[in-house]
N, C-alpha and C positions, 0 to 999 in steps of 0.2 A: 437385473438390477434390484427386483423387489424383493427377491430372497438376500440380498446382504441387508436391505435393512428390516428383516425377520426380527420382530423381537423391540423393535427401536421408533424411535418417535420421526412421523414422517416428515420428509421435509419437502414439498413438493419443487421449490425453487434450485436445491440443489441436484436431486434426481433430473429437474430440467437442462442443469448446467452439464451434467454427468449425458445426456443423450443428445443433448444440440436442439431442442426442442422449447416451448414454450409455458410456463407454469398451467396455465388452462390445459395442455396438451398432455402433461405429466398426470392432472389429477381427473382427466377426465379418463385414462389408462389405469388409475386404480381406482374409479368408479365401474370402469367394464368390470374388472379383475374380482372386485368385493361384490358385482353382480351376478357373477358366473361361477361364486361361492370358491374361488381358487385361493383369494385372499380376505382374510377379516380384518375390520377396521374398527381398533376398539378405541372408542371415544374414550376423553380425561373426564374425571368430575373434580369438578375445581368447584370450591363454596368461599365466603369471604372470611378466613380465616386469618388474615393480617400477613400472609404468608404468600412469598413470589408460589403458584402453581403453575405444571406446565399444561396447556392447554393446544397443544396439539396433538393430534390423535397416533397411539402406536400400530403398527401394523404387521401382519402373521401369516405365511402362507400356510394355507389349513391342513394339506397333506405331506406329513416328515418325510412320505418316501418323496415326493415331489418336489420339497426341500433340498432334501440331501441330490437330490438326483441334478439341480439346478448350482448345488454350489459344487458339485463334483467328486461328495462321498461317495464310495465305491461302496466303501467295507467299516463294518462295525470298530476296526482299530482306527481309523482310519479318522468316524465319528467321536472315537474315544479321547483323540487329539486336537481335534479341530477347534479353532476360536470362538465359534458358532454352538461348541454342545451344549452350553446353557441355554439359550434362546430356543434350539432347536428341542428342549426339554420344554421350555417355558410354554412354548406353541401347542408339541403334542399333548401335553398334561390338561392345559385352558381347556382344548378340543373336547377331551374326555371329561371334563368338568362341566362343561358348558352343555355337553350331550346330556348332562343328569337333571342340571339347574334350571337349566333353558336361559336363554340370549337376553331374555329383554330384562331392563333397565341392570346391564351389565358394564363398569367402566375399569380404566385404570388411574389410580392417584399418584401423584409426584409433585414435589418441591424443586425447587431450582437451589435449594440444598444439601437435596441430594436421599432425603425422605422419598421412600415409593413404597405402592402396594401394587404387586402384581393385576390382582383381579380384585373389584369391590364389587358386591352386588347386592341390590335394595331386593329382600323380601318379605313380606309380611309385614311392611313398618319398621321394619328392620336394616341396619347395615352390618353386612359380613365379609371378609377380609379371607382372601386367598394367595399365599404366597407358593411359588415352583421352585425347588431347589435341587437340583441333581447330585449332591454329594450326599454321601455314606451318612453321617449323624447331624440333621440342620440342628441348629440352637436359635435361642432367641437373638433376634436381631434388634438394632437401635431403630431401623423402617418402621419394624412391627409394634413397637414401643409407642411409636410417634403416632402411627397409623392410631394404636388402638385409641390415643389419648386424644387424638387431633378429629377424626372424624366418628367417636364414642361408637366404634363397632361393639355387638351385642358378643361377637365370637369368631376367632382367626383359625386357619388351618395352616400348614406349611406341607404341602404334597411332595412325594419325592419315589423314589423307583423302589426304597427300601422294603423291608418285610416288616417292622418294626414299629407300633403304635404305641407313642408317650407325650406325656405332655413336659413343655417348657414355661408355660407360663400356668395361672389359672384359668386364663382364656385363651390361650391359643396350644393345638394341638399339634404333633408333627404326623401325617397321615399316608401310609403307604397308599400309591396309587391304586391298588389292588381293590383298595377300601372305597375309594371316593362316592360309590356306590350312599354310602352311609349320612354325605350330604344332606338329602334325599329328605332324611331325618327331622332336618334343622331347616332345610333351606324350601323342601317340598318338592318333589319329582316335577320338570315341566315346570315351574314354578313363573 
């Protein structure tokens, strides 16, 4: 049940409706599960921005073979169709970001307008703005626009499977995964 909602804001009352079980019983099942590092649970950051924020936390199982092997990809065409390949991008990309950056004080932003930012993360005094996009050429988004204006990040990336490093804004870059390595840079190895 936790790989469908891979990617998605959790909801523990309804995964309780969906198992016959109890809301305590639901979130004490993705307390094992984010303790046994199978799943991560990345908390919102919501500030008072005059703005509805959603403030429940989204959640990720950490290995995409583990993933796909749970929702019943076989085969790489297989993932190439499935309704899931964005999330299932969004997860393994975080993963490899998260392995450069390091975890702590890492969240996700979102509006109940429909404004999101994948991954935010405070370094140095700093806010920085990570977007996952699994298609061939990302461009600038209205999210990233808002993100940059709304929570005054210092600098955004958009990660993607591409070969291709450009920019779309003057602050936000579109960064083959290949690169994320270069993070590191901005954000500090470990950090």
């Amino acid at each position: 049940m936790v790989a469908h909602y891979h990617g998605q804001v959790w909801n523990a009352a309804e995964l309780a409706r969906a198992l016959g079980s109890s809301e305590p019983t639901a979130r004490h099942y993705l307390d094992i599960l984010c303790g046994t590092y199978v799943v991560r649970r990345l908390q919102p950051w919501h500030t008072n921005l005059g703005k509805r924020e959603l403030k429940a936390p989204k959640v990720y199982v950490r290995d995409s073979g583990l993933l796909h092997r749970l929702l019943g990809i076989d085969t790489r065409r297989e993932l190439l169709t499935h309704p899931k390949l964005g999330a299932s991008w969004e997860g393994f990309a975080q993963e490899q970001v998260l392995a450069i950056t390091g975890q702590d004080d890492t969240h996700y932003w979102a509006t109940q307008n429909g404004a999101e930012l994948d991954l935010l993360l405070f370094r140095r005094g700093k806010a920085w703005g990570v977007e996952f996009k699994v298609g061939d050429s990302p461009q600038m988004t209205k999210s990233l626009h808002i993100a940059l204006g709304d929570l005054g990040l210092e600098r955004a990336w958009s990660v993607y499977p591409g070969t291709r490093r450009y920019r779309v804004h003057k602050e936000v870059e579109v960064l083959p995964l290949a690169e994320v390595g270069e993070l590191a840079k901005f954000l500090g190895a470990g950090a």
